[in-house]
C-alpha positions as CSV (number, residue, x, y, z in Angstrom):
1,X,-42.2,-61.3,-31.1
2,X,-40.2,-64.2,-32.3
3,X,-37.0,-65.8,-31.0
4,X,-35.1,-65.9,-33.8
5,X,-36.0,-61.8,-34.2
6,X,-35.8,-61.1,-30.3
7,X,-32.2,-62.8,-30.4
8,X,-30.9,-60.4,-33.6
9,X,-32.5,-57.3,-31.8
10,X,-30.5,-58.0,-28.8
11,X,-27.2,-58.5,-31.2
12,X,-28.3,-55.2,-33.0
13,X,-28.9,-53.3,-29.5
14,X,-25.1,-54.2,-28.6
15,X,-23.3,-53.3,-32.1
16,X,-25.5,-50.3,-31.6
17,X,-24.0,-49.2,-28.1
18,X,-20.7,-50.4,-29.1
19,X,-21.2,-47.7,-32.3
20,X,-22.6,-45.1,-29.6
21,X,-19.2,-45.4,-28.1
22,X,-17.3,-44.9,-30.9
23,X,-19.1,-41.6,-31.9
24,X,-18.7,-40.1,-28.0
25,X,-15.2,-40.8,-28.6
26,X,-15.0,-39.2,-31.6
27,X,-16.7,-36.2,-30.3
28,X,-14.9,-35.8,-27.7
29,X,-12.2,-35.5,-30.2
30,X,-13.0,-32.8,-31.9
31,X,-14.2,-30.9,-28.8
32,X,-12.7,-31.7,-25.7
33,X,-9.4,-33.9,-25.9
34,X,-6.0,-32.7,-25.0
35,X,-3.9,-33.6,-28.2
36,X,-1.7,-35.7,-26.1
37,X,-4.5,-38.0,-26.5
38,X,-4.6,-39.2,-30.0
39,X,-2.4,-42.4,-30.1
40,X,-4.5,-43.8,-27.5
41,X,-7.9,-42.5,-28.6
42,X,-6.9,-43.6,-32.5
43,X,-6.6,-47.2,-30.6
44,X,-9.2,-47.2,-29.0
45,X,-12.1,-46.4,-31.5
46,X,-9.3,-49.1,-33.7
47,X,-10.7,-51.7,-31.1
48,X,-14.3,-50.4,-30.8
49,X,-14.7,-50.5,-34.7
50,X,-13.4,-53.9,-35.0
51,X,-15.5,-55.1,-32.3
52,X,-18.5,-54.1,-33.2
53,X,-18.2,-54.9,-37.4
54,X,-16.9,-58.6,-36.2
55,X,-20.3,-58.6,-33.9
56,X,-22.3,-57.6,-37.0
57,X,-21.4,-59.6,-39.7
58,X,-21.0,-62.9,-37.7
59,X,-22.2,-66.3,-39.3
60,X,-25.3,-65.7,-36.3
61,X,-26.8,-62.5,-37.4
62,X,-26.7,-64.2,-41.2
63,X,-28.7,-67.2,-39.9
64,X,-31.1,-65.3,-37.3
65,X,-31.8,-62.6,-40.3
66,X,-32.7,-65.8,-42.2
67,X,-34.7,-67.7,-40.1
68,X,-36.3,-64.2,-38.1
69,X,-38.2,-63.8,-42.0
70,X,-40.8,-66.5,-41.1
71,X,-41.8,-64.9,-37.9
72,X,-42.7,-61.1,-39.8
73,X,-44.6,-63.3,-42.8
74,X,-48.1,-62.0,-41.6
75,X,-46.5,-58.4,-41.1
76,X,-47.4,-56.1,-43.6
77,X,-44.1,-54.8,-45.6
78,X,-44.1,-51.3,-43.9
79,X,-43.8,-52.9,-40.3
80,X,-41.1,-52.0,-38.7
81,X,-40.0,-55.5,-38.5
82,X,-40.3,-55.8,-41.6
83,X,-38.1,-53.0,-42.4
84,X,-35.9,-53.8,-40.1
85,X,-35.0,-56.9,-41.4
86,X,-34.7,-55.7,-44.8
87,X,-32.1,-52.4,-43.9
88,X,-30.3,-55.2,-41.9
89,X,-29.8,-57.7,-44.4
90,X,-28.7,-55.1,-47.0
91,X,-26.3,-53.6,-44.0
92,X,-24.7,-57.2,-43.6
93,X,-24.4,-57.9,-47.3
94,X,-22.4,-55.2,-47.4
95,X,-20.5,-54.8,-44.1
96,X,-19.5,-58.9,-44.8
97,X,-17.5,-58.4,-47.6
98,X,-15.2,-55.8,-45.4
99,X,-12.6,-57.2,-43.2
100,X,-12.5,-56.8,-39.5
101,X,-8.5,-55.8,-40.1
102,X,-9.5,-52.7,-42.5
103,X,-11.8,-51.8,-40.3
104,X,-9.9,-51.3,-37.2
105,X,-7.3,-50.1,-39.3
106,X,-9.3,-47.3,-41.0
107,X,-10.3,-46.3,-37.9
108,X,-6.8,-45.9,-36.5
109,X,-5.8,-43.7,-38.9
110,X,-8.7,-41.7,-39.6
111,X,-8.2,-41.0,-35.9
112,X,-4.8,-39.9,-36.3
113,X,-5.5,-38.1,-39.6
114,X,-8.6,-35.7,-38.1
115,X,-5.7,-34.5,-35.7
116,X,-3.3,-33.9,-37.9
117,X,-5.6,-32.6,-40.4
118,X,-6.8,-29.8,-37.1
119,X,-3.1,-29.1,-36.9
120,X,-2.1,-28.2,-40.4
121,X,-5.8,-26.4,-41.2
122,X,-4.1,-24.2,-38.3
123,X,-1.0,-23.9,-39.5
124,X,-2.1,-23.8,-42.9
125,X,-0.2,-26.3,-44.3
126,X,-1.1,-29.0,-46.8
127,X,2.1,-31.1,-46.1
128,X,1.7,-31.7,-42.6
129,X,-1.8,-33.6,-43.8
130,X,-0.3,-34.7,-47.3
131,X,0.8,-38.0,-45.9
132,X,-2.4,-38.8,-44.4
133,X,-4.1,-38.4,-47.3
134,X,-2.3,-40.5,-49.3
135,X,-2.9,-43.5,-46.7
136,X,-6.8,-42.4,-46.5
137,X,-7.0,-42.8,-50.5
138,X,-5.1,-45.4,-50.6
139,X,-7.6,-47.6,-48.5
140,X,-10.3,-45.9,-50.2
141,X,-9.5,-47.9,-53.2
142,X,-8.7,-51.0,-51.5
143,X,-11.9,-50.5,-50.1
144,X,-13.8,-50.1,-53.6
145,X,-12.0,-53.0,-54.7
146,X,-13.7,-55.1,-51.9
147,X,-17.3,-54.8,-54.1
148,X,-15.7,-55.1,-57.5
149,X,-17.2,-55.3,-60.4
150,X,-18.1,-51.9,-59.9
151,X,-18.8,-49.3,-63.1
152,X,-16.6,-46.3,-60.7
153,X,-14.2,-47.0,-58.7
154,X,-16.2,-44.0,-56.4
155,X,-19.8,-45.9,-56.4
156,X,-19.2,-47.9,-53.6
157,X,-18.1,-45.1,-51.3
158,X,-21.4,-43.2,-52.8
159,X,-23.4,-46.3,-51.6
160,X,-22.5,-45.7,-48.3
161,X,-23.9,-42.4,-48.0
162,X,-26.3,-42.5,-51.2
163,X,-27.5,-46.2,-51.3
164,X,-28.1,-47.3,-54.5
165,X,-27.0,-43.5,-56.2
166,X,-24.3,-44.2,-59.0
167,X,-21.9,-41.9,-60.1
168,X,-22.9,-41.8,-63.4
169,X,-26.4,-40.8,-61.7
170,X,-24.7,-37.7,-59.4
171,X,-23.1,-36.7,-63.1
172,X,-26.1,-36.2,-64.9
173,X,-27.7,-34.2,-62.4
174,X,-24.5,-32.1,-61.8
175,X,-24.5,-31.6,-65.9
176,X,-28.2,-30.7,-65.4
177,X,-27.8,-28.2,-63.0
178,X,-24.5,-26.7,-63.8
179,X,-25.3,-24.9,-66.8
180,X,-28.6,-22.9,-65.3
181,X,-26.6,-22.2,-62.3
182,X,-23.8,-20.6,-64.3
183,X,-26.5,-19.1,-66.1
184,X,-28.1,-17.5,-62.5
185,X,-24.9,-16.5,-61.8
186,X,-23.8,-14.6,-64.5
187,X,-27.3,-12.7,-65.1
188,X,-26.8,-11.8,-61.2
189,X,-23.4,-10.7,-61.7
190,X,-24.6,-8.2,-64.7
191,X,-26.3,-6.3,-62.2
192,X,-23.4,-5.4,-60.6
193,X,-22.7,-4.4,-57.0
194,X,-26.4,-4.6,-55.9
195,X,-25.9,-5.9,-52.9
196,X,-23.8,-4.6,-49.9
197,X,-23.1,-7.5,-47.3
198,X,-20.5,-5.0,-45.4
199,X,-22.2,-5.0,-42.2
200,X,-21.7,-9.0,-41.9
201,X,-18.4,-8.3,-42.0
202,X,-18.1,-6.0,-38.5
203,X,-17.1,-7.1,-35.1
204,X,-19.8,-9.2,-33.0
205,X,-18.9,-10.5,-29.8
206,X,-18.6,-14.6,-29.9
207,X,-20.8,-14.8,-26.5
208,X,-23.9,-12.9,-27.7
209,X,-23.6,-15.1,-31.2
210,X,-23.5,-18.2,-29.1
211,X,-26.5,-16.4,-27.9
212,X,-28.9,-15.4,-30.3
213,X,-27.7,-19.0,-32.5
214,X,-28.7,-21.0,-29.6
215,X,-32.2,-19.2,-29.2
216,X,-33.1,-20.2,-32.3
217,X,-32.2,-23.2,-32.6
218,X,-34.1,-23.6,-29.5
219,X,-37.4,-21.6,-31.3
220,X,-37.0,-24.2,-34.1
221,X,-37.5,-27.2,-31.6
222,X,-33.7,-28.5,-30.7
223,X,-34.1,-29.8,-27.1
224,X,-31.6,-29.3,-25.1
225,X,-32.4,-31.9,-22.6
226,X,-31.4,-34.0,-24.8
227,X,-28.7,-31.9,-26.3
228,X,-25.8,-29.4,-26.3
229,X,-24.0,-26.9,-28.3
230,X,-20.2,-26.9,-28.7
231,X,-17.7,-25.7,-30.3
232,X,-15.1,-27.2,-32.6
233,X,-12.9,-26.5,-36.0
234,X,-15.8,-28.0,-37.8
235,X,-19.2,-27.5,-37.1
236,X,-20.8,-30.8,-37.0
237,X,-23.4,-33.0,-35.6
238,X,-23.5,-36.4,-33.4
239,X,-26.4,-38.5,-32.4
240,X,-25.6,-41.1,-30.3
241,X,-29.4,-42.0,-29.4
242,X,-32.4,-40.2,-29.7
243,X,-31.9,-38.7,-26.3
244,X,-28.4,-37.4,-27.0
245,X,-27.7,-35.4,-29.9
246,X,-25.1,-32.9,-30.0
247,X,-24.3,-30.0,-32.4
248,X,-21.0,-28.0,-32.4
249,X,-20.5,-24.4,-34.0
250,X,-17.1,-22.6,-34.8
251,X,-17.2,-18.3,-34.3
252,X,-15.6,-15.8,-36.0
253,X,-15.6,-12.8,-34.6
254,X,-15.6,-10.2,-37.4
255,X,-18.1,-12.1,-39.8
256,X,-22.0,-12.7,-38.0
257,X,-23.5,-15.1,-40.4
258,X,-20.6,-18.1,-39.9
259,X,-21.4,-19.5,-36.5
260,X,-25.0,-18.7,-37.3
261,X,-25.8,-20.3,-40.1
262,X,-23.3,-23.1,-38.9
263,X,-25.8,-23.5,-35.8
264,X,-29.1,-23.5,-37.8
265,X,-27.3,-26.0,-40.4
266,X,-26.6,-28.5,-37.6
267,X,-29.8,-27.9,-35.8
268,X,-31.3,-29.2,-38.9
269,X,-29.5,-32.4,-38.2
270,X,-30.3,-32.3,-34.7
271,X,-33.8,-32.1,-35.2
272,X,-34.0,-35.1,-37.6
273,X,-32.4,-37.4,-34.9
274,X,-34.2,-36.0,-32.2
275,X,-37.6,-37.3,-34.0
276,X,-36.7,-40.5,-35.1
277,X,-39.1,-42.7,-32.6
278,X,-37.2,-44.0,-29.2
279,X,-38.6,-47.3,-29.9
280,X,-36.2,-47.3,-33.4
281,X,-33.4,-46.9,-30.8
282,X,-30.5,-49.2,-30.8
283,X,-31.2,-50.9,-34.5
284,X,-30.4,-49.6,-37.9
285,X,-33.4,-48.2,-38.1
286,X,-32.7,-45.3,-35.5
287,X,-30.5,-43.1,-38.1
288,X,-30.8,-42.3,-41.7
289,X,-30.1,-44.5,-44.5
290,X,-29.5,-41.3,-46.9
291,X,-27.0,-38.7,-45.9
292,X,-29.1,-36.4,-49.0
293,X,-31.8,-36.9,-46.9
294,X,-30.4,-35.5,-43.9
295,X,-28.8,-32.8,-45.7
296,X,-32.0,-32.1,-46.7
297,X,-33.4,-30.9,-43.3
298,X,-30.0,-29.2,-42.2
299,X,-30.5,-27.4,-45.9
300,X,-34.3,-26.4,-45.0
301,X,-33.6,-24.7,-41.8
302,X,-30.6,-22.8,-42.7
303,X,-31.4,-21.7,-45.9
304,X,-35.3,-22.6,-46.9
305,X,-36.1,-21.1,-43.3
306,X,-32.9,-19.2,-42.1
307,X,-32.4,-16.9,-44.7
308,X,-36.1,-16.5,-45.8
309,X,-37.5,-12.4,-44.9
310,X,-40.4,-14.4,-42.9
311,X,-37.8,-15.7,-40.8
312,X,-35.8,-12.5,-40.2
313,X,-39.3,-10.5,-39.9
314,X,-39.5,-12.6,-36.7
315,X,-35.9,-12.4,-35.2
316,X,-33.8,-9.4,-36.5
317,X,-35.1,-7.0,-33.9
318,X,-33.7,-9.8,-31.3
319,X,-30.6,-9.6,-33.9
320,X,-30.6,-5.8,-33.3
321,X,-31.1,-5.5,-29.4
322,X,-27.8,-8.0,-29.3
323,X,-25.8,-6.0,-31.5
324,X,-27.5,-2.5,-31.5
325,X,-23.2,-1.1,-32.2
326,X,-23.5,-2.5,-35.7
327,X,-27.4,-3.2,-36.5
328,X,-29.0,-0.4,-34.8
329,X,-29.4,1.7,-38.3
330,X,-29.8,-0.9,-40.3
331,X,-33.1,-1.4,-41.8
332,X,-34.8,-5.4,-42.0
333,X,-34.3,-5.1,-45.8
334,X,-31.0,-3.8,-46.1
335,X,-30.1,-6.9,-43.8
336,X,-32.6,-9.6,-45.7
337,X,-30.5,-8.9,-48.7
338,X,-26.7,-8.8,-46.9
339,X,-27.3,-12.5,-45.8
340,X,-28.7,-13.4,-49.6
341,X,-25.7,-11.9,-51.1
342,X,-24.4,-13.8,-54.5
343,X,-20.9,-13.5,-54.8
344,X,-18.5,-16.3,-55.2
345,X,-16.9,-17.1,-51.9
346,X,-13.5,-19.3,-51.1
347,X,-15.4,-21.5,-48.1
348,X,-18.0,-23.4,-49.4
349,X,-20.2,-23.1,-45.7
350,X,-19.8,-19.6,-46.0
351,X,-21.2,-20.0,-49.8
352,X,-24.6,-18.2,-50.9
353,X,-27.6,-20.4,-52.3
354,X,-26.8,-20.2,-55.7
355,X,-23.2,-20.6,-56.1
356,X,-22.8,-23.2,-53.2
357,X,-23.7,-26.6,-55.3
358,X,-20.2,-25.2,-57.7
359,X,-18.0,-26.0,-54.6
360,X,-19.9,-29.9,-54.3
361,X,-19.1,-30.1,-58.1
362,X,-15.5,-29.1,-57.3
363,X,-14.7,-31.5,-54.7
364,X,-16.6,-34.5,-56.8
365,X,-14.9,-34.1,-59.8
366,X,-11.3,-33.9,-57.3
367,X,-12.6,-36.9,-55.4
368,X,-13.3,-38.9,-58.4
369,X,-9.9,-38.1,-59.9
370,X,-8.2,-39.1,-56.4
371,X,-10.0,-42.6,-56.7
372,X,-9.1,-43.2,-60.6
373,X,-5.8,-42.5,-59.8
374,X,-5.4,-39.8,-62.1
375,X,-4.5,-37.0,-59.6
376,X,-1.7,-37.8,-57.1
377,X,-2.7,-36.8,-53.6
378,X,0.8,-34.3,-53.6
379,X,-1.1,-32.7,-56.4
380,X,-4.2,-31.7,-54.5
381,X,-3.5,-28.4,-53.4
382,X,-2.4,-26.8,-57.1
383,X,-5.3,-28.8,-58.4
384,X,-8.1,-27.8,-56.1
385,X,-6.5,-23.6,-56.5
386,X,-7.0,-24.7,-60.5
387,X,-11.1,-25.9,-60.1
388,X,-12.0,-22.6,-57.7
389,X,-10.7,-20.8,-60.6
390,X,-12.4,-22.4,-63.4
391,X,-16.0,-23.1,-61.5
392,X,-15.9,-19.6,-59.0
393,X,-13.1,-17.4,-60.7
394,X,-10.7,-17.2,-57.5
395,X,-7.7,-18.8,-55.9
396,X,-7.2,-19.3,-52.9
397,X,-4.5,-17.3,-50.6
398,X,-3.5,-20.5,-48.5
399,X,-4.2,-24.2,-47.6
400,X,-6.3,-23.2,-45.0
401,X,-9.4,-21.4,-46.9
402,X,-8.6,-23.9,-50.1
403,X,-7.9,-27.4,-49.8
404,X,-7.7,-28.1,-46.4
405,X,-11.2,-26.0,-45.3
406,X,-13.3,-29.3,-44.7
407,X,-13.2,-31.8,-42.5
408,X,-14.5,-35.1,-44.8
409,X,-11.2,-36.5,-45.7
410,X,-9.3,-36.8,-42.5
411,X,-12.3,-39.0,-41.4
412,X,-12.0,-40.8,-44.8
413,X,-15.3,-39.3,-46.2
414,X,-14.7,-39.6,-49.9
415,X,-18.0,-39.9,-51.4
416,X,-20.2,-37.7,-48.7
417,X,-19.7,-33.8,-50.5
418,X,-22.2,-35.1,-53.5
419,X,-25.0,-35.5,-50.6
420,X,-25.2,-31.7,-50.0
421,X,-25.8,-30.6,-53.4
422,X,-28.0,-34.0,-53.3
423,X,-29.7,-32.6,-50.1
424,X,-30.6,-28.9,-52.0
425,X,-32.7,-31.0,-54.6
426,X,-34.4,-32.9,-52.1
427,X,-35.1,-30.2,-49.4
428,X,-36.6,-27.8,-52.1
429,X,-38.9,-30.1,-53.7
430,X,-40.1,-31.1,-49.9
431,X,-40.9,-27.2,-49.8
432,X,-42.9,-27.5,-52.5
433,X,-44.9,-30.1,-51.4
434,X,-45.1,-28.9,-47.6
435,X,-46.2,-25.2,-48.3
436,X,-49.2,-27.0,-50.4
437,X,-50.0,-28.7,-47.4
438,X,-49.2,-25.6,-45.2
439,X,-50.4,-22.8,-47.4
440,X,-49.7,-19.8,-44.4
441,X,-46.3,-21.2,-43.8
442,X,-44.4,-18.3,-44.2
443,X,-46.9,-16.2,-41.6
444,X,-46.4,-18.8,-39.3
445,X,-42.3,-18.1,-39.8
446,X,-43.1,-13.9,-39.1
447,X,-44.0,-14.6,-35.9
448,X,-41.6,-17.1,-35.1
449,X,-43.8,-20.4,-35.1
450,X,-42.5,-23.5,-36.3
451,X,-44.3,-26.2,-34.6
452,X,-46.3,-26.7,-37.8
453,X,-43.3,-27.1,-40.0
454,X,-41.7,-29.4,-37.7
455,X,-44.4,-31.3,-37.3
456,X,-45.3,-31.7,-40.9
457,X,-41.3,-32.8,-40.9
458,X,-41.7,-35.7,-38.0
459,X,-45.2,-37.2,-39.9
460,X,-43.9,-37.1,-43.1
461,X,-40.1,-38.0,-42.5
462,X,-38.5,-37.9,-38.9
463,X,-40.6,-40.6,-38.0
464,X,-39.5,-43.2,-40.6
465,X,-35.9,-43.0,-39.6
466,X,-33.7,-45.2,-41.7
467,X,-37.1,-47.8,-42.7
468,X,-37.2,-46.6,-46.6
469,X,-34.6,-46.0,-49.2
470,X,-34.0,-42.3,-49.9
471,X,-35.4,-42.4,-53.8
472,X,-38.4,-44.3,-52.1
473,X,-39.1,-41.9,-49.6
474,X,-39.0,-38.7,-51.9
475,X,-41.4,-40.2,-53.9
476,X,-43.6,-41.5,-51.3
477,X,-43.1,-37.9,-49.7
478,X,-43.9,-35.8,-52.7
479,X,-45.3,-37.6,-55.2
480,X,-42.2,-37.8,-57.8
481,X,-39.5,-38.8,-58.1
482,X,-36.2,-36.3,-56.7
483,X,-35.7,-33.6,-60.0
484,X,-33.9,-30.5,-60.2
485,X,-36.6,-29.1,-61.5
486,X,-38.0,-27.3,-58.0
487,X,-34.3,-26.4,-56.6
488,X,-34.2,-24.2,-59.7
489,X,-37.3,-22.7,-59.7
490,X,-37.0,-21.6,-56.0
491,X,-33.3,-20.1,-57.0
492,X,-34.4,-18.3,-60.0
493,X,-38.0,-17.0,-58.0
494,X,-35.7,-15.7,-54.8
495,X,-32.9,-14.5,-56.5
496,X,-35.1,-13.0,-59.9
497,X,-36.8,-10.9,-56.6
498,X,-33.8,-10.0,-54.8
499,X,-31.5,-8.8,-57.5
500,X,-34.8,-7.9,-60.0
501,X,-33.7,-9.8,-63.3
């Protein structure tokens, strides 16, 4: 290896570990710390942020990421040097035009924000968060403003969790999928009541949840020697090396499928960070470039796997012996179809298949006004009950299960929701592609054996970590480029079965 690219990798290992303490501190903040602590904590992660982006985008990185291209010239462009270099430089560019002040500053308050925003989701009350807000949004902006010319104000808070996706990109697919969603919906809706999802909505002990959601996670191939479950308001998940990645869950104790699907959602994300490569460790390689990537395996487990019949053919008798009170005289079927359910729902985790991308349009087109400055952040609440009437036909009985059910803005995450509906597209047209190259899949999911599809996963995508751009790595992945096209098709072929239209 090369001076010049031994001396940045030693600068990237240290912003790296500086980073890894940030996000412990930040989980520990959702999970563990008294509230007495967030002044101090809000500080802290202020000075870990600053030090670590003033590391980064120093004149020395610039000139060793210059003079470090010489010594990978007879690497071919796949290497991970090679990569590495190229992730980095783009990383910089970016990062460089950002002031170490904002940062330590966003930090601060996003701090302070995600525990205020905790208190009034409690409380269920927009005005204890309202001010917050308007702070968050206002740097949100100032931050856009730091990459003018832009087209949207909002592209260059997609960038940082789409790079290179536009908004007027995310808009054309939302205007392509809308319409045969709403079409979907309403053909599912003629049928009427089909589908009873009562029994979901029974007391289950939070203990033997924690139970059976843990189990599988394990079955899937989350490793808990180097991880851990928790709980939190949020469900979320942090990887602060490829030998520590956590996941939290939340429980509620009268509806079953929250804290599961909650669990196998995160495990998804788990499982992506515990098979990027150790030796990516420490560099921008070790995590994802594309958050609709990594929504894309949190999307494939819980849904594509989790609610599949394979996958409850291999587990609802386990579900049974844990709740026998409830499930005993309940038949696989009846079940299958309970936790496939279309109905329009107020929490968009909580949401089915087919109505769930309508609460990522929601929140876009309510982001996007936010950041052009035609909706006032006081307005939000009125605005948000308007948009679940017009995309799901309800409003919502309080803050709580309306505006202030997510956790993304209080950490400043304006720009992220696209990603899931993003991540729907991208997982099913991976499924597409994997079940040609695993044709008995779904016999392997009956008896509960995933160590083919998790394998097909690290090979094909786990491995690369962050060394491709997401649009690169679809089509590298599947042979096209990402479309709509198979999201669809699996919706209309799952639900066209379940609800016989």
């Amino acid at each position: 290896m090369g001076e010049k690219l031994a001396k940045l990798k030693d600068i990237l290992g240290e912003v790296a570990d500086l980073r890894a303490a940030e996000s412990v501190l930040s989980w520990d903040q959702q999970t563990y710390m008294p509230p007495g602590g967030t002044d101090g904590r809000a500080m802290a992660l202020s000075t870990l942020s600053r030090v670590s982006h003033e590391r980064f985008v120093s004149d020395q990185v610039g000139e060793l990421l210059e003079s470090a291209q010489a010594e990978v010239s007879d690497q071919g462009p796949d290497s991970d040097d090679v990569r590495l270099l190229r992730v980095t430089r783009r990383l910089y560019r970016k990062e460089r035009k950002v002031p170490a002040e904002y940062v330590a500053e966003f930090s601060r308050i996003t701090a302070l924000a995600n525990q205020t925003w905790q208190q009034a989701r409690a409380e269920s009350k927009f005005s204890i968060f309202q001010d917050h807000l308007v702070h968050i949004v206002k740097m949100r902006r100032q931050y856009a403003d730091f990459f003018a010319p832009y087209d949207s104000v909002y592209d260059p808070l997609l960038d940082d969790f789409e790079p290179g996706m536009k908004t007027a990109q995310v808009k054309a697919i939302f205007d392509a999928l809308r319409p045969r969603q709403v079409e979907l919906i309403q053909a599912i809706s003629a049928k009427g009541p089909v589908v009873d999802d009562s029994i979901l909505h029974k007391h289950y002990p939070e203990d033997r949840q924690w139970t059976f959601g843990i189990e599988v996670a394990q079955r899937f191939g989350y490793d808990l020697s180097r991880g851990r479950q928790d709980r939190s308001t949020h469900p979320f998940t942090s990887g602060f090396n490829t030998g520590d990645v956590r996941i939290t869950t939340r429980f509620d104790p009268n509806y079953l499928t929250d804290a599961l699907f909650s669990t196998l959602h995160e495990t998804g994300h788990a499982l992506y960070e515990q098979g990027i490569p150790a030796r990516l460790d420490r560099k921008p390689l070790a995590s994802a470039l594309s958050m609709a990537i990594h929504e894309s395996q949190s999307r494939t487990w819980e849904n594509l796997v989790g609610r599949s019949r394979a996958f409850w053919m291999a587990f609802y008798r386990r579900l049974q012996e844990l709740f026998p009170e409830n499930l005993s005289p309940v038949d696989l079927e009846t079940f299958y179809r309970a936790v496939n359910k279309v109905s329009p729902s107020l929490i968009r985790v909580d949401a089915d298949e087919a109505t769930y991308n309508l609460h990522i349009m929601l929140r876009f087109d309510l982001e996007l006004s936010l950041m052009e400055g035609t909706l006032a952040v006081p307005d939000l609440p009125q605005a948000w009950n308007g948009c679940m009437q017009d995309y799901l036909g309800l409003t919502p009985p309080d803050d709580a299960k309306g505006v202030l059910q997510d956790i993304h803005w209080s950490f400043g995450g304006i720009g992220y929701f696209p990603t899931y509906a993003l991540g729907n597209l991208v997982a099913a047209q991976l499924w597409e592609t994997i079940l040609k190259a695993i044709p008995d899949l779904p016999q392997q999911i009956e008896h509960a054996r995933f160590d083919g599809l998790l394998a097909w996963l690290r090979e094909n995508l786990h491995q690369h970590g962050g060394k491709f751009e997401p649009m690169e790595l679809i089509e590298r992945t599947t042979g096209a480029p990402l479309s709509p096209e198979p999201y669809l098709r699996y919706l209309k072929g799952k639900y066209g079965e379940i609800y016989r239209l």
